[in-house]
PDB file of N, CA, C and O in Angstrom:
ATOM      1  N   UNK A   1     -88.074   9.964  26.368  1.00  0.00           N
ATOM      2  CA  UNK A   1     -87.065  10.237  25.373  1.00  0.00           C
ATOM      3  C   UNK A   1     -85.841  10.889  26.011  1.00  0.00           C
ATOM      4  O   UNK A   1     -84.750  10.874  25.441  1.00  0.00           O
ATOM      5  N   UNK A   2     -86.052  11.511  27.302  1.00  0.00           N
ATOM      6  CA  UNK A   2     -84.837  12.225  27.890  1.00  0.00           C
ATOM      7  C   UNK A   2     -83.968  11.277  28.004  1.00  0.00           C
ATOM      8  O   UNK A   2     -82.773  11.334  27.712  1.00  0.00           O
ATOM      9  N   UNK A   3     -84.772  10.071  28.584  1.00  0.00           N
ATOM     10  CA  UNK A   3     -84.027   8.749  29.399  1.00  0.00           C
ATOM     11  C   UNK A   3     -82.945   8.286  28.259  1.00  0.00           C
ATOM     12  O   UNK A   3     -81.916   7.739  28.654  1.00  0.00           O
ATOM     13  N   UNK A   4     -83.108   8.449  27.128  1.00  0.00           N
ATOM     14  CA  UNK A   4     -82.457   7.907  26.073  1.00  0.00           C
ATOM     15  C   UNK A   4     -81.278   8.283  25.701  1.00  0.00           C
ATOM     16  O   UNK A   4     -80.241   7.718  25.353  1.00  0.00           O
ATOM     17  N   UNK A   5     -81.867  10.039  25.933  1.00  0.00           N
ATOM     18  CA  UNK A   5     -80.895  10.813  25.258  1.00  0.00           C
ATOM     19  C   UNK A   5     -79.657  11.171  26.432  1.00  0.00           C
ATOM     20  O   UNK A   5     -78.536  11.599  26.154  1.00  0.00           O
ATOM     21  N   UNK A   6     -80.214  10.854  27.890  1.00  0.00           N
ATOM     22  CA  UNK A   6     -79.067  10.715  28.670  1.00  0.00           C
ATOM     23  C   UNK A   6     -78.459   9.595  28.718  1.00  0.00           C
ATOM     24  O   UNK A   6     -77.347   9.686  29.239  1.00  0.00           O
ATOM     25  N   UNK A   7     -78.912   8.012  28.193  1.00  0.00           N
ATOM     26  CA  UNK A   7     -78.246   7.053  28.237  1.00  0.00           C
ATOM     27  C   UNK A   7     -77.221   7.206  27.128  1.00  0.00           C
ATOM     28  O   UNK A   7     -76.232   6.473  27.148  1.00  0.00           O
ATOM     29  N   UNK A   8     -77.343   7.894  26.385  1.00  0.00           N
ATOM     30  CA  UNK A   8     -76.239   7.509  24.539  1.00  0.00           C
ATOM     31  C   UNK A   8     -75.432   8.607  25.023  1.00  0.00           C
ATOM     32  O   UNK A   8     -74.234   8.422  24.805  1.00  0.00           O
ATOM     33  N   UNK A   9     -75.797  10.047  25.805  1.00  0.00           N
ATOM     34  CA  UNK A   9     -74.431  10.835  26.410  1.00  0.00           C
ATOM     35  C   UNK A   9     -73.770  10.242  27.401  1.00  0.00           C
ATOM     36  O   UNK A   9     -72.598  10.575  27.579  1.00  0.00           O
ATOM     37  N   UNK A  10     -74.246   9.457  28.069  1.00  0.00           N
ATOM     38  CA  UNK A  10     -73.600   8.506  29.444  1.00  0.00           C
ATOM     39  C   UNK A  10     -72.283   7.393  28.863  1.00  0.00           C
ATOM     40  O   UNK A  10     -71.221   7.138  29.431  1.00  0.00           O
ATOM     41  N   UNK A  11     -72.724   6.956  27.753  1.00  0.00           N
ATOM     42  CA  UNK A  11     -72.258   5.818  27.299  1.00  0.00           C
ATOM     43  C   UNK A  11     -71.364   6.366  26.345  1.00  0.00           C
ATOM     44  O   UNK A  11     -70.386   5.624  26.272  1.00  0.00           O
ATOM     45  N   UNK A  12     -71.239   7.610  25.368  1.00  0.00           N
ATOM     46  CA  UNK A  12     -70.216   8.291  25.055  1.00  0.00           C
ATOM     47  C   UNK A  12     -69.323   8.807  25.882  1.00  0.00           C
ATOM     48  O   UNK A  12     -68.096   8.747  25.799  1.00  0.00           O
ATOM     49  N   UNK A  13     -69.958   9.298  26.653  1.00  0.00           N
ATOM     50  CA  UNK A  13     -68.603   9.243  27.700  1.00  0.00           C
ATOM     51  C   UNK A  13     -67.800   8.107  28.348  1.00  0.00           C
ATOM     52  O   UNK A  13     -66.681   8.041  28.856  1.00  0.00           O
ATOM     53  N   UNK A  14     -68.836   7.207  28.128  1.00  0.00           N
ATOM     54  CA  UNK A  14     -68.267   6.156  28.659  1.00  0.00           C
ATOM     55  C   UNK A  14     -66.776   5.216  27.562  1.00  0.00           C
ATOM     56  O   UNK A  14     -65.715   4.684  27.887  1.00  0.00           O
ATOM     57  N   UNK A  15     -67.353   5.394  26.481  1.00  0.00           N
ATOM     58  CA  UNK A  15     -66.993   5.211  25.428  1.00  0.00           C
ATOM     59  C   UNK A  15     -64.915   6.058  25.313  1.00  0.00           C
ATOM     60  O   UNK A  15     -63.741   5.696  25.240  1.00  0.00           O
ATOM     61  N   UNK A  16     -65.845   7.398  25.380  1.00  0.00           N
ATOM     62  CA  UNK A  16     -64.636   8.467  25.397  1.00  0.00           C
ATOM     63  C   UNK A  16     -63.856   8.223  26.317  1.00  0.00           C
ATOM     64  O   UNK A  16     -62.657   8.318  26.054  1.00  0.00           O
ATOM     65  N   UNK A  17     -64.222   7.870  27.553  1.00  0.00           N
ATOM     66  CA  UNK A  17     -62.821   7.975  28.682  1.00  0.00           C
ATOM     67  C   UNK A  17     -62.433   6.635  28.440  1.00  0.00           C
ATOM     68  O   UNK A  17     -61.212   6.669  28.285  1.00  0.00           O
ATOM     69  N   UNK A  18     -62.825   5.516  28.333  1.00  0.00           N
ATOM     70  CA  UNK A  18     -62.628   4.117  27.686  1.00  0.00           C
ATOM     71  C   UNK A  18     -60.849   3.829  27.128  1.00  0.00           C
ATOM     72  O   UNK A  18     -59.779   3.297  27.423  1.00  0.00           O
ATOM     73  N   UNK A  19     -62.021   5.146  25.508  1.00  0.00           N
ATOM     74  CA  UNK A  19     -60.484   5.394  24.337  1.00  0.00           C
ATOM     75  C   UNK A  19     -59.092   6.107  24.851  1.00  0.00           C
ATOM     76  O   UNK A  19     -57.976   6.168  24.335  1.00  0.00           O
ATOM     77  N   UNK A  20     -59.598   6.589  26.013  1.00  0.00           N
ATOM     78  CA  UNK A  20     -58.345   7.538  26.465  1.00  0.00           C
ATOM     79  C   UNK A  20     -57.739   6.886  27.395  1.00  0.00           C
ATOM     80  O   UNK A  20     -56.534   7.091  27.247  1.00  0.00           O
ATOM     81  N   UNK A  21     -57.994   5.975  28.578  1.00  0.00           N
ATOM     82  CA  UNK A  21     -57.693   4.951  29.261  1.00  0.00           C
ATOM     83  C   UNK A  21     -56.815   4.233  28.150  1.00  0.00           C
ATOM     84  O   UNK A  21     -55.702   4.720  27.953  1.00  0.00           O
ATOM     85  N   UNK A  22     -57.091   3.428  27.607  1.00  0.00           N
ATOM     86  CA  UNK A  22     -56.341   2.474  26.289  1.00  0.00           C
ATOM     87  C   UNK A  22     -55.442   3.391  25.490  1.00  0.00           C
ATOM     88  O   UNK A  22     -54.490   2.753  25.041  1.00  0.00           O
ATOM     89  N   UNK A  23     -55.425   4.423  25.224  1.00  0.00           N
ATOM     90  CA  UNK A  23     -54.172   5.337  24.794  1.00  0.00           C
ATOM     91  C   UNK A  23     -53.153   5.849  25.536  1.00  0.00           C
ATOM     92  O   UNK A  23     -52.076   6.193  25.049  1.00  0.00           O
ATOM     93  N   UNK A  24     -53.511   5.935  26.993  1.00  0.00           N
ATOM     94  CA  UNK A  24     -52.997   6.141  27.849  1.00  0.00           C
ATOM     95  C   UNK A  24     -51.907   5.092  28.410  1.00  0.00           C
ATOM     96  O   UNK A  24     -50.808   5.208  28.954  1.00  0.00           O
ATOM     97  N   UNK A  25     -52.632   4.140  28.067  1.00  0.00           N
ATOM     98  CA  UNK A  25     -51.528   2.347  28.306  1.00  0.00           C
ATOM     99  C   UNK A  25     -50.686   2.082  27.221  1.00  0.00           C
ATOM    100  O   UNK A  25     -49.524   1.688  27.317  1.00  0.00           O
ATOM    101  N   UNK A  26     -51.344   2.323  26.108  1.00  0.00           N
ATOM    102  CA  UNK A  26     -50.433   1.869  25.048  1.00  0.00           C
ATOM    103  C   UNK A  26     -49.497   2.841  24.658  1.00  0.00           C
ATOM    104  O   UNK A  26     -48.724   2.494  23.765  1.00  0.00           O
ATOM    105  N   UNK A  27     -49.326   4.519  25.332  1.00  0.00           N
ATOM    106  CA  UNK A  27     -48.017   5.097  25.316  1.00  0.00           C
ATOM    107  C   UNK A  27     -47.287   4.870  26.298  1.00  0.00           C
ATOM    108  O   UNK A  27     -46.094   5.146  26.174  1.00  0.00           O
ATOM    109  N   UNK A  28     -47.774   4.295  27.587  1.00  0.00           N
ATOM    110  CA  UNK A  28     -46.856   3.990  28.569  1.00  0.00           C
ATOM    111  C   UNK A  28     -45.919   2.587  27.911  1.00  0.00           C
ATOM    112  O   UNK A  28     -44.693   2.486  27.964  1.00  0.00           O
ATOM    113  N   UNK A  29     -46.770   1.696  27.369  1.00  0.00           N
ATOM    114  CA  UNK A  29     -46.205   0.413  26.783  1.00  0.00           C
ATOM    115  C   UNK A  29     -45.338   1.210  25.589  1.00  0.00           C
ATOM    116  O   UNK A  29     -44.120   1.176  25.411  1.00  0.00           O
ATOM    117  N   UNK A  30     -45.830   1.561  25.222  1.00  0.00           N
ATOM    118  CA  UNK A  30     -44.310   2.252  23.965  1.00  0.00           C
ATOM    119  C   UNK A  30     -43.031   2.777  24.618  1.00  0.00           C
ATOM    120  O   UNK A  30     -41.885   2.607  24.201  1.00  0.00           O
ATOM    121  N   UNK A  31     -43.459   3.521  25.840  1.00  0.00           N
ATOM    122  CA  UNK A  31     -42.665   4.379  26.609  1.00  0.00           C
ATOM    123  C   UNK A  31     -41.351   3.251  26.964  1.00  0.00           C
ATOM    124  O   UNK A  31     -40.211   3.334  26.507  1.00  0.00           O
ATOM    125  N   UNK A  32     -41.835   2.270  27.838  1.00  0.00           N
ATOM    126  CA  UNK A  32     -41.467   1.722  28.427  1.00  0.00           C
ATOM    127  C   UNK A  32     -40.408   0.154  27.361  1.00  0.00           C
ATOM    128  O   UNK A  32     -39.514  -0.618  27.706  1.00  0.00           O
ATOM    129  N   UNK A  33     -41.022   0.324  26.309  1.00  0.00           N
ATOM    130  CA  UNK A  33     -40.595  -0.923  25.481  1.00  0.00           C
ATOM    131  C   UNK A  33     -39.376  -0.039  25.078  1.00  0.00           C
ATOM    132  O   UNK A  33     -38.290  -0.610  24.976  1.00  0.00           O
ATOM    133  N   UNK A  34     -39.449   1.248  24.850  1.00  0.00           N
ATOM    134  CA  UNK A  34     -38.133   1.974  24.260  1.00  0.00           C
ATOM    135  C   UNK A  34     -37.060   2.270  25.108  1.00  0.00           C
ATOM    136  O   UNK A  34     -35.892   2.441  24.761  1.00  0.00           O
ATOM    137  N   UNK A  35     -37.484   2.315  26.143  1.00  0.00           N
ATOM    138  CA  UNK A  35     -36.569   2.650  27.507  1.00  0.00           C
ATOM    139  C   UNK A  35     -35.703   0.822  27.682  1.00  0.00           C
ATOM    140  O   UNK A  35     -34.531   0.566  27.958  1.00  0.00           O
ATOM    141  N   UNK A  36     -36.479   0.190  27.486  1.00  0.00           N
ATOM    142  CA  UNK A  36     -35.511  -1.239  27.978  1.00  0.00           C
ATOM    143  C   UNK A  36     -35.069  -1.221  26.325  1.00  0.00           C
ATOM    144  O   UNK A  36     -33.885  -1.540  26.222  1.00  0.00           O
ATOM    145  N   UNK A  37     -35.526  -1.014  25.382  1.00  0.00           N
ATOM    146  CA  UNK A  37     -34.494  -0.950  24.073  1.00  0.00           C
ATOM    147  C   UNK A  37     -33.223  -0.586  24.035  1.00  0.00           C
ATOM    148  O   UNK A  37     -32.178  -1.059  23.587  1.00  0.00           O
ATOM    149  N   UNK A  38     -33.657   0.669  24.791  1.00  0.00           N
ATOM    150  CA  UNK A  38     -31.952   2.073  24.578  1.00  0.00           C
ATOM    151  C   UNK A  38     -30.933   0.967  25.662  1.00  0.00           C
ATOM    152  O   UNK A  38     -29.776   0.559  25.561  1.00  0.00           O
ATOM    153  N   UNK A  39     -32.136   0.733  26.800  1.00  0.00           N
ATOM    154  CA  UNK A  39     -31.000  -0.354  27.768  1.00  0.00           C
ATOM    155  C   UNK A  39     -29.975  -1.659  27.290  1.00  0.00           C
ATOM    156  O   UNK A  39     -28.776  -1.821  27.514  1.00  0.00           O
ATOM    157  N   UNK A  40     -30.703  -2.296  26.732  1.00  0.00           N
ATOM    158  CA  UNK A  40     -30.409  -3.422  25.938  1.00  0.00           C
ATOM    159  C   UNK A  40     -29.147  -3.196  24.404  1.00  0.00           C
ATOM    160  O   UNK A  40     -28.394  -4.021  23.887  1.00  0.00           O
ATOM    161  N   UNK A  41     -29.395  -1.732  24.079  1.00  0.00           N
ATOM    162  CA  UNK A  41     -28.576  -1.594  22.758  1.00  0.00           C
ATOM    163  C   UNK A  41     -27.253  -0.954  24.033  1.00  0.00           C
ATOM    164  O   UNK A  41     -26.056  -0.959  23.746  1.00  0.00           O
ATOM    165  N   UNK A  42     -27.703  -0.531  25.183  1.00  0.00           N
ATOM    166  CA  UNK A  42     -25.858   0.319  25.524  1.00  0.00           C
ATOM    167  C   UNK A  42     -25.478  -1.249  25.945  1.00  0.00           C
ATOM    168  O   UNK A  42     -24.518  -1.691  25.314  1.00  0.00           O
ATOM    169  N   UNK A  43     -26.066  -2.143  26.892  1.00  0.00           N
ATOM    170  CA  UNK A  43     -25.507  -3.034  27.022  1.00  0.00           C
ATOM    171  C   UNK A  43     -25.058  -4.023  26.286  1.00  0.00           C
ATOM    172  O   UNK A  43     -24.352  -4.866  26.840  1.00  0.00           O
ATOM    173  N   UNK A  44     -25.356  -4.143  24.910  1.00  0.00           N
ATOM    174  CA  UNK A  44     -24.790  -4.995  23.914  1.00  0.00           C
ATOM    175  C   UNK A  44     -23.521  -4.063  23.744  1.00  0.00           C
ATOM    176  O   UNK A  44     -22.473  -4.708  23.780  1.00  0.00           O
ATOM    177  N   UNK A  45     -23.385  -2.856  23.587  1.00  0.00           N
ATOM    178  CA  UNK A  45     -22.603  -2.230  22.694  1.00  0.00           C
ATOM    179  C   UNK A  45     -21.539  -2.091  24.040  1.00  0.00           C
ATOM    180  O   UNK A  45     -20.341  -2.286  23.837  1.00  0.00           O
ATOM    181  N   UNK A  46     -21.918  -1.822  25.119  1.00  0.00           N
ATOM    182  CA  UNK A  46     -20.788  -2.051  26.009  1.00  0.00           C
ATOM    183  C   UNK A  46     -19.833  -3.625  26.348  1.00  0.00           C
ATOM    184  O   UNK A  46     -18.623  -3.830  26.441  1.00  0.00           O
ATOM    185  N   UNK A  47     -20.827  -4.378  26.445  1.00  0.00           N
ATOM    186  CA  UNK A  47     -20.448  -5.670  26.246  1.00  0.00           C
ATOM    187  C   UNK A  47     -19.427  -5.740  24.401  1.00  0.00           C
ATOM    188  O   UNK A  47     -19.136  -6.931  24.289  1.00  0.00           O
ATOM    189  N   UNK A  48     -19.169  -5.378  23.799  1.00  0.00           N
ATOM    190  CA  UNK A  48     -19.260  -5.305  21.908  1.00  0.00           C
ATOM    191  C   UNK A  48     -17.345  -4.671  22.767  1.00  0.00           C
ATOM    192  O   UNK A  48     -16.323  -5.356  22.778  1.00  0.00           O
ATOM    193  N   UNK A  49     -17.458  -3.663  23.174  1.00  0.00           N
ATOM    194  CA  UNK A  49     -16.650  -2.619  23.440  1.00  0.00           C
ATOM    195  C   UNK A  49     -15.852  -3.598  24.606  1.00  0.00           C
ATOM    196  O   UNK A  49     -14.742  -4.126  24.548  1.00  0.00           O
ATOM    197  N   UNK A  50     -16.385  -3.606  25.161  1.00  0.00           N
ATOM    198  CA  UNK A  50     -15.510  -4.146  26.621  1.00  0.00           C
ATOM    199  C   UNK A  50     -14.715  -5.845  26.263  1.00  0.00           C
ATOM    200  O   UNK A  50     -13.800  -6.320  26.936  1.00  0.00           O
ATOM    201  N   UNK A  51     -15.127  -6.268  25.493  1.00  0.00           N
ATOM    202  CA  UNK A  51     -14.349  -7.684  24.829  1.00  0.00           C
ATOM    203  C   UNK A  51     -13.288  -7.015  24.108  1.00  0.00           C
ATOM    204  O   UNK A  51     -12.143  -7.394  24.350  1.00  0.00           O
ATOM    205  N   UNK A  52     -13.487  -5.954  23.142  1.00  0.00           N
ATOM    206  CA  UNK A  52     -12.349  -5.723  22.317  1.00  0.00           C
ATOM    207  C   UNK A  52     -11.142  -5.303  23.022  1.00  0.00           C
ATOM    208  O   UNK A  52     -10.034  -5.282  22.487  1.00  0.00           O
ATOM    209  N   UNK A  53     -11.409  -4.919  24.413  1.00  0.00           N
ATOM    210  CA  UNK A  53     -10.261  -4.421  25.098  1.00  0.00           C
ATOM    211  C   UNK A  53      -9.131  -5.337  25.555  1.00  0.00           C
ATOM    212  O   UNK A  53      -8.156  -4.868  26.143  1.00  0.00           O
TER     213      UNK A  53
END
C-alpha cells in the first residue's frame, strides 16, 4: 500500500509541475503576442503619421 501511496504523490507532482510548465508557456506566449502587438500598432501609426507629412 506504501507503493501506491508513493505512486499517486509521484504523479501529483508530476501532474503539478506539468500545470506550471504549461502556465509558464502560455504567459510567455501572451507576453510575447503583446510585445509584437504594441510593435505592429507604433508601426502602423508611424507609417498613418509619416504619409500625412
Amino acid at each position: 500500500m506504501d507503493a501506491a501511496a508513493s505512486f499517486a504523490e509521484t504523479s501529483g507532482e508530476l501532474t503539478h509541475s506539468f500545470r506550471r510548465r504549461c502556465q509558464a508557456m502560455a504567459k510567455q506566449q501572451k507576453t510575447r503576442f503583446y510585445i509584437i502587438s504594441r510593435c505592429l500598432n507604433m508601426l502602423l501609426c508611424w507609417h498613418a503619421h509619416a504619409v500625412s507629412d
